[in-house]
Every structure is written in C-alpha cells, then in structure tokens.
N, C-alpha and C positions, 0 to 999 in steps of 0.2 A: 504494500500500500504506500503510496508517495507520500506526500508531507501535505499536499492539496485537497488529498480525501481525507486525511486524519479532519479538516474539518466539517464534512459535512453526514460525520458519524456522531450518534450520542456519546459521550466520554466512557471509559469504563469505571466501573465505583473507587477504585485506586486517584484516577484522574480525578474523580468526581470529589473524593474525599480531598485531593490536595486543593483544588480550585475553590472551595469551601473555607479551605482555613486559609489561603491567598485573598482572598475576598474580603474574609474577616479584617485581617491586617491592614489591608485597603484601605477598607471603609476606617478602621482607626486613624492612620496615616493622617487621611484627607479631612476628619474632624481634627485632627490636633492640630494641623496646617492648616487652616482655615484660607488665610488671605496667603498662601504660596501660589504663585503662578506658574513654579515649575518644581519638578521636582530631581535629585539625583539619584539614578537604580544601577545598582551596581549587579552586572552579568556576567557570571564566572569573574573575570581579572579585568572587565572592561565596564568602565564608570557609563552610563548613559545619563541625559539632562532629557526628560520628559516636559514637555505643558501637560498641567492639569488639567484640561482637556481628554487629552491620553491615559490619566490615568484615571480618570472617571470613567471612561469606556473601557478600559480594563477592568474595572474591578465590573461593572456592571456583564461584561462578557464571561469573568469566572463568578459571578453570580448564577447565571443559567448555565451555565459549565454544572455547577455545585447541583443542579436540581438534574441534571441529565441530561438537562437540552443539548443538542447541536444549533451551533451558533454560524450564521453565515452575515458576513461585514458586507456590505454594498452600500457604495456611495450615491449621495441623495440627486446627484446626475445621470447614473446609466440606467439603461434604458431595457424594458424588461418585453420579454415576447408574452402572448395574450395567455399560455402555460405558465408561466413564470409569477405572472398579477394573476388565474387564478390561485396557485395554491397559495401564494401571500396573504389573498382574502379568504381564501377556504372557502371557496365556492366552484363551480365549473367552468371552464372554457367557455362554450356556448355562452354563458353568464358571462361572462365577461365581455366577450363579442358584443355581445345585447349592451350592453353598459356603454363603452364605446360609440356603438352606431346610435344611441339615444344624444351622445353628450353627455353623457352624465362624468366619465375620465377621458379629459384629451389626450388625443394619441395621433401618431402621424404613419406614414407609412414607409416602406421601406421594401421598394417595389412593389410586391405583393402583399408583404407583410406587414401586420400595426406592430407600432412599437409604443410603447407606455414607459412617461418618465416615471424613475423613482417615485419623486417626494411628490409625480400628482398622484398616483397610486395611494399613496400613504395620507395626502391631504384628504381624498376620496374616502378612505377608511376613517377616519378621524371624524369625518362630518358623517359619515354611518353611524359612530359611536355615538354622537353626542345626541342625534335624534334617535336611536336607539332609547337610551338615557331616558332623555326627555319624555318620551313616551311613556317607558317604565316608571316614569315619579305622576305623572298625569294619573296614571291607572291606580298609583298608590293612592294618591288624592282622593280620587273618586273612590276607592274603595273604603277611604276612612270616611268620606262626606257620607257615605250608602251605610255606616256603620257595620263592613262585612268585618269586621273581626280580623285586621289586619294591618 
C-alpha cells in the first residue's frame, strides 16, 4: 500500500489510539498558547515553524483519526466530479445531476462533464443544514404550542 492510500483507509486502533492522545496534546498546546501564531515541532532531529493555522487542522484531523474516521484534505478550490459531491453529500449521483440542472450548486462543465467547486459544494451543504435546523426547531415549537409532550 503506498503512503496515498494509507489515507483514504480508517486508521487501525494502534493508529487510532496514538492520534487520540496526539490530539489531546494538541488541543493543550493550543489552549496554553492562546495568542501564538506559530508554532515550533520538532520531527525526529529537524525543528519545523508551523502557523497555527496548521496546527488547528492537525489536531482537528487526528481528532477523526482518534474516532476511526479516514480523513481526506481537499482544498476549498478543486473541483469535484458529480461522484465525488455525491458521496460528500450522501446522496446519489442522479441527485446531484438534478441539483445542478435546477441551480441549486453551480457547476461548469468540462466538455462533457460538470465539474462542482469545492466550497460551492460545501456552501450548498451548509444552507441544507441550517434549513434542515430550522425546520426541526419550527416543528419543536409547534409541538410544545400543540402541548405534544415534547
């Protein structure tokens, strides 16, 4: 296995165990350092100067390390084929097509094919969420205005 599938495998509980107390450390580091805006990591015998930045995405990456996840980095510029935004969203192909030809996520094309940026993907997902949300706290409402016992 190359070093480019090692990430798009769940860790093993070894992995998973160290990523966990990596994370831990992390998240101390970066509360005790509050206003640092870089930091120094020493690997094996070679010192690195991280931005904090990096190392918030780090620890937040062996955080889902720690629970099992496989973790894949993709930058909020490239561009994903119409497979790729669905399983991002966890819905189907077709569904996404449909999503697409409404307008609902701009996408371009790429001869024959749609291409979908990143972060409209993720902006797409984010306004699902919050009327998702919103919906669910309406229903709560109404369920305590109807006095359902909840």
């Amino acid at each position: 296995m190359s070093a480019a599938d090692d990430r798009t495998f769940p860790p093993d509980p070894e992995t998973a165990a160290l990523a966990r107390s990596s994370a831990e450390a992390m998240s101390r580091l970066l509360a005790r350092e509050g206003g640092a805006e870089r930091a120094r990591v020493r690997l094996d015998d070679t010192d690195l100067v991280l931005p904090r930045q990096a190392l918030s995405l780090l620890r937040d990456l062996l955080v889902e390390m720690a629970q099992g996840n496989a973790v894949t980095v993709v930058p909020t510029h490239a561009e994903l084929t119409t497979q790729q935004a669905a399983e991002l969203l966890n819905v189907s192909r077709p569904h996404v097509v449909k999503l697409l030809e409404e307008g609902a996520i701009p996408f371009h094309r790429v001869g024959t094919h749609r291409r979908i940026r990143y972060a409209d993907l993720m902006a797409y997902k984010q306004e699902r969420e919050e009327r998702s949300r919103a919906a669910l706290d309406a229903l709560v409402e109404q369920g305590q205005d109807e006095d359902m016992g909840y």
